[in-house]
C-alpha positions, 0 to 999 in steps of 0.5 A: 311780412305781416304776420296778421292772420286772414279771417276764416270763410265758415261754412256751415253744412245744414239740414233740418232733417236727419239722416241725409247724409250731412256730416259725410258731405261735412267731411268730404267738402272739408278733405276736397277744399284740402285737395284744391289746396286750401287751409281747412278746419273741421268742426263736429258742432253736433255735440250730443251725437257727433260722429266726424270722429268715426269717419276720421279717425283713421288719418290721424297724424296729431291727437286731440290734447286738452290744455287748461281745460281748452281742446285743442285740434287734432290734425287730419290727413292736413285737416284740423279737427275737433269732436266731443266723439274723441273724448267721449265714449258714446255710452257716455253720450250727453246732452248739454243746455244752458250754462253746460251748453255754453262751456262745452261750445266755448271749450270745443269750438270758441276758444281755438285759434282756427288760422285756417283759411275755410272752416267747415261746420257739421251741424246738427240736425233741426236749429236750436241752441248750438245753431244760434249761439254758432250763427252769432259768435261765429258768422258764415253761410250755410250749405243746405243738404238734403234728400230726393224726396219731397218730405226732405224738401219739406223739412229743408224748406223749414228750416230755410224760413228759420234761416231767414229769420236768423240773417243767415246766408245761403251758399246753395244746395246738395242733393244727396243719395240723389240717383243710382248709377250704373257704373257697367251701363253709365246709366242714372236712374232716379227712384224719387220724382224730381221736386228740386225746381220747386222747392229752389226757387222757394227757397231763393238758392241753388242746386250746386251739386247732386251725388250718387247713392254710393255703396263706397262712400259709406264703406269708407266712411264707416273705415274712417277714411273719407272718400276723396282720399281713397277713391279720388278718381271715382266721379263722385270724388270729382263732383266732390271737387266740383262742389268745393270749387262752386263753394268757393267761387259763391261764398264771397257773393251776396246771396239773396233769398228770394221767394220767402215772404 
């Protein structure tokens, strides 16, 4: 039997803007593709202010150790994970650039062997130097997440035609706290007039999911347990697993952006 190693899908989970909720889906994507029974790593790219390890921490079943000045992952709930947030205090929150920059990327997210089979990115916010340095060492496609209301889709719209420029594919769409949902009524109601369409097709990708404005999701985030593994019965967990499946079923396809000039 081979021993070679299969080339891990990296999927990047990206939003120009802040506050979308984009490292709950990061962390929720990566347990789903778990749960559908893949191998998965998660990477908190957000150097400056992770916060994967908050919504982790809980399921820990192998610590983070450092070797030779390399970090290795931590194993959970089946997931390798790293995250600057589990050595670091946040009053020591730092920023890196240049040659530091270089060495902390190169310590947290180059020098680990990731034999798994997706690798799911929580990027930061807007596209700057960790974005390009990771888009070009470590080539994958990108998950859009954004926000109901068009100032979101403006930002988003951004960062797509940044995207572009970078030759970085597109998996599709997310559109998070997108309605609330009536659980007593089984009723949706939409609080931001519907702007996605337009914006799509701008954009040259697709919606593959929408998720609920859920009081839960953020409760167990904030417990450091991710969602999926606490409320897998919930019908957000499934358009959690529902997402994971279209990401996987799109990732192999040539994603053509249209409708950007």
């Amino acid at each position: 039997m081979s021993n070679q190693r299969v080339k891990p899908k990296i999927i990047y989970v990206y939003s120009a803007k802040g506050g979308v909720g984009k490292t709950t889906i990061a962390v929720n994507l990566a347990f789903s593709l778990k749960q559908l029974g893949y191998s998965v790593s998660l990477i908190d790219a957000d150097l400056s202010g992770p916060s994967v390890h908050l919504m982790i921490k809980n399921i820990e079943t192998k610590k983070i150790t450092i070797n030779k000045f390399v970090i290795n992952p931590g194993i959970f709930g089946g997931v390798k994970a790293t995250s600057t947030g589990f050595i670091t205090e946040s009053k020591d929150g730092a920023y890196w650039s240049g040659k530091y920059l270089e060495g902390a990327m190169s310590q947290l997210i180059y020098s680990v062997d990731w034999d798994t089979q997706y690798v799911v990115v929580d990027l930061p916010p807007g596209l700057g130097e960790i974005h390009r340095g990771l888009f070009i060492r470590l080539p994958g496609k990108v998950l859009l997440v954004t926000t109901p209301h068009k100032l979101s889709y403006e930002d988003t719209l951004r960062g797509v035609y940044l995207l572009k420029k970078l030759n970085v594919q597109l998996i599709g769409l997310i559109e998070n706290m997108s309605y609330l949902y009536c659980k007593n009524c089984n009723k949706k109601t939409f609080l931001h007039e519907k702007v996605s369409d337009k914006y799509l097709e701008l954009m040259g990708t697709k919606m593959i999911g929408s998720l609920p404005f859920d009081q839960e999701i953020s409760w167990f985030s904030s417990q450091g347990e991710p969602f999926v593994l606490t409320k897998g019965g919930s019908s957000t967990a499934l358009t959690f697993l529902k997402i994971a499946k279209l990401v996987c079923k799109e990732f192999d396809k040539k994603v053509v952006m249209k409708g950007i000039n």
